[in-house]
NUZAGU-202040 format. One record per residue (C-alpha): x, y, z; residue number from 1. Coordinates in pm, whole numbers. Layout:
<vexkols>
(vexkol (X, Y, Z), NUM)
...
</vexkols>
This chain:
<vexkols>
(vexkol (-1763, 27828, 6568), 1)
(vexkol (-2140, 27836, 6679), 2)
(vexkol (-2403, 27996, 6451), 3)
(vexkol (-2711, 28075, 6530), 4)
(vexkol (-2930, 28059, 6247), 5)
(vexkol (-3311, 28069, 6194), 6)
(vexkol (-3291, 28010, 5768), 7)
(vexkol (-3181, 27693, 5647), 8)
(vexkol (-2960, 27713, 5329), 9)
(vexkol (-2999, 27475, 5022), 10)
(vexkol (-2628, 27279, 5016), 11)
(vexkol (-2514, 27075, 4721), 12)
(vexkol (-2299, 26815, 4707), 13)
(vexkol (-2135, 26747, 4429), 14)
(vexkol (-1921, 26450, 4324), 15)
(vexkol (-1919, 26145, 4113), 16)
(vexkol (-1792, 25903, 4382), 17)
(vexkol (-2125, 25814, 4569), 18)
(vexkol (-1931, 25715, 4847), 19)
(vexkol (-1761, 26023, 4891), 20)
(vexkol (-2121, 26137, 4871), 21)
(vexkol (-2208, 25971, 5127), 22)
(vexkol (-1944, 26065, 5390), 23)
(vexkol (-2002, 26468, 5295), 24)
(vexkol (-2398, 26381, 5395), 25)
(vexkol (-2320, 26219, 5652), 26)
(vexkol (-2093, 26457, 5827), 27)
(vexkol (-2391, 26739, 5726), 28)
(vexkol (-2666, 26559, 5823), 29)
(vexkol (-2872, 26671, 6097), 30)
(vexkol (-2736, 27036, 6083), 31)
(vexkol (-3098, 27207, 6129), 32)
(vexkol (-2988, 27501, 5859), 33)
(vexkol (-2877, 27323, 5629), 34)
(vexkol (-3131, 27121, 5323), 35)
(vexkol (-2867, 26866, 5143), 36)
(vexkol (-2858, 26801, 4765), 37)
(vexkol (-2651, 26589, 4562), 38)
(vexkol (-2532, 26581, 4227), 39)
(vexkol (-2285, 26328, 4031), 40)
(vexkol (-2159, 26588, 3784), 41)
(vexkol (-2083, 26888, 3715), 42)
(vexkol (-2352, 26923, 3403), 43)
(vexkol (-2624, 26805, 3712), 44)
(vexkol (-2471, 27045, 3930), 45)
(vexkol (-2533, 27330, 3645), 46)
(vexkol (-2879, 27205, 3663), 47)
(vexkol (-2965, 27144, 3991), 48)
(vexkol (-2891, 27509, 4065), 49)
(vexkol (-3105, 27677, 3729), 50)
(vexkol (-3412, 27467, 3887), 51)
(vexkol (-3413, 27534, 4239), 52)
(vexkol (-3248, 27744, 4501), 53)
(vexkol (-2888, 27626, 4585), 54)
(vexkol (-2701, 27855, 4862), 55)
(vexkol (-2362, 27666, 4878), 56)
(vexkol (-2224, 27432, 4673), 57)
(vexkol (-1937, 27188, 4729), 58)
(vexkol (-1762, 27035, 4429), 59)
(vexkol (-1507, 26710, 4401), 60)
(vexkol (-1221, 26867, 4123), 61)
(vexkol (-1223, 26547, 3921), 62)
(vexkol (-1507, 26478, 3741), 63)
(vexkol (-1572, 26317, 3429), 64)
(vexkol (-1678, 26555, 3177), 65)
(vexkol (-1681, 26928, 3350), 66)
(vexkol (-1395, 26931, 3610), 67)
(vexkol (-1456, 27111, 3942), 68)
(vexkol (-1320, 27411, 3855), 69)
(vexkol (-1527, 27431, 3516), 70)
(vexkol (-1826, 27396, 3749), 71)
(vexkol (-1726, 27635, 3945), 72)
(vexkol (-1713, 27863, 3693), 73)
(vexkol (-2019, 27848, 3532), 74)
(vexkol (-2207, 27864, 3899), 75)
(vexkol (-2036, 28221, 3981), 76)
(vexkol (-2166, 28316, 3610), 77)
(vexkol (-2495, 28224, 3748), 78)
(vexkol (-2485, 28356, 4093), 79)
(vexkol (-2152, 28535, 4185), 80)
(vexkol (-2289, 28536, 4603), 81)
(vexkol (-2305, 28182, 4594), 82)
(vexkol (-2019, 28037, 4766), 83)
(vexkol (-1822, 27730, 4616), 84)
(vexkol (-1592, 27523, 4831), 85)
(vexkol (-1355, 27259, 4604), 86)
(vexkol (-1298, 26904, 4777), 87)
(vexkol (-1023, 26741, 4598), 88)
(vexkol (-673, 26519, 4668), 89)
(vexkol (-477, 26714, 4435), 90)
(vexkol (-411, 27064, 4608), 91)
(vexkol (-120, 27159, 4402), 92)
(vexkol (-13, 27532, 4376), 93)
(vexkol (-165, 27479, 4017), 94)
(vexkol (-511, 27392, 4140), 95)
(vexkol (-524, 27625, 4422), 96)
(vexkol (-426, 27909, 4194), 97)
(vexkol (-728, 27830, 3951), 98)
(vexkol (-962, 27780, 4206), 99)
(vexkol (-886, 28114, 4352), 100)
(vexkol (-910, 28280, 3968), 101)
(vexkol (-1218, 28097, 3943), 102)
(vexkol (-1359, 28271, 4274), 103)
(vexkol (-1379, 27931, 4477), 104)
(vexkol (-1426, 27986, 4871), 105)
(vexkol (-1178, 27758, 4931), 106)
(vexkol (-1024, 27410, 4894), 107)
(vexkol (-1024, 27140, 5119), 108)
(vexkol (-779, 26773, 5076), 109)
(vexkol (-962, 26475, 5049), 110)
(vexkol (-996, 26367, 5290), 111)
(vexkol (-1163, 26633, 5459), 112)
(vexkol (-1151, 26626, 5876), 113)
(vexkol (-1544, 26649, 5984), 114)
(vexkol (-1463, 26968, 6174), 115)
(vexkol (-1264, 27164, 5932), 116)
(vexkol (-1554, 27074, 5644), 117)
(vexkol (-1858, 27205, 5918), 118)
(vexkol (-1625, 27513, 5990), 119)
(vexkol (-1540, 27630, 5634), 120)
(vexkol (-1960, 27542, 5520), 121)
(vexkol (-2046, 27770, 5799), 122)
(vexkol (-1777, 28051, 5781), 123)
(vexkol (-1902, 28019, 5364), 124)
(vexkol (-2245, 28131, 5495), 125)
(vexkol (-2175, 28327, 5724), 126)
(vexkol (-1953, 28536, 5517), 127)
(vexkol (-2153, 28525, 5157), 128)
(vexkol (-2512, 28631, 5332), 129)
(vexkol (-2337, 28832, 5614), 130)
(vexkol (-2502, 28627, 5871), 131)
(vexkol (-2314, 28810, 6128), 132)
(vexkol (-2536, 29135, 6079), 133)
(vexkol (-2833, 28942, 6216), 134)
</vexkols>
């Protein structure tokens, strides 16, 4: 999928494995619409997006204190448009049911193939701020 797109959009990256961090910015880097942020919690998540502009967000499930999906939650209580995609190993019927109560885009298994993670970020876009109108 090729998008042409003259906005950038402000991604976050959320997880408390800086590795994993790492990897996600890596595989994002260089994208000219996208602006990369990272978090290492879900409570700095929370915060990151009441002081600045956050588009996307992109959450590991298995945090410490707030789990993905409790993230999740309290971002679409914020800003319902904003699309959340949940990275996590455990993709059990269980979490893939509350992810989709909790209005997640999707979820992705750790790992994530480079393609299928720039593919879902940009069909997230394009779908949330109807890109496709342009």
């Amino acid at each position: 999928m090729v998008t042409l797109v003259e906005k950038q959009f402000q991604l976050l990256i959320t997880d408390d494995n800086p590795s994993f961090r790492s990897i996600l910015r890596e595989v994002l880097e260089g994208r000219p619409f996208l602006v990369l942020h990272e978090a290492e919690s879900g409570e700095e998540a929370v915060e990151v997006v009441q002081s600045r502009r956050i588009d996307i967000v992109l959450l590991d499930m298995h945090m410490r204190f707030m789990t993905g999906i409790e993230t999740l939650r309290v971002m679409k209580q914020l800003d319902f448009v904003r699309p959340c995609i949940l990275i996590t190993s455990d993709t059990s019927e269980d979490v893939k049911r509350d992810a989709r109560d909790a209005q997640a885009f999707s979820v992705l298994k750790k790992p994530v193939p480079r393609r299928q993670l720039v593919e879902t970020v940009a069909t997230a876009l394009t779908t949330a701020y109807d890109l496709a109108a342009g």
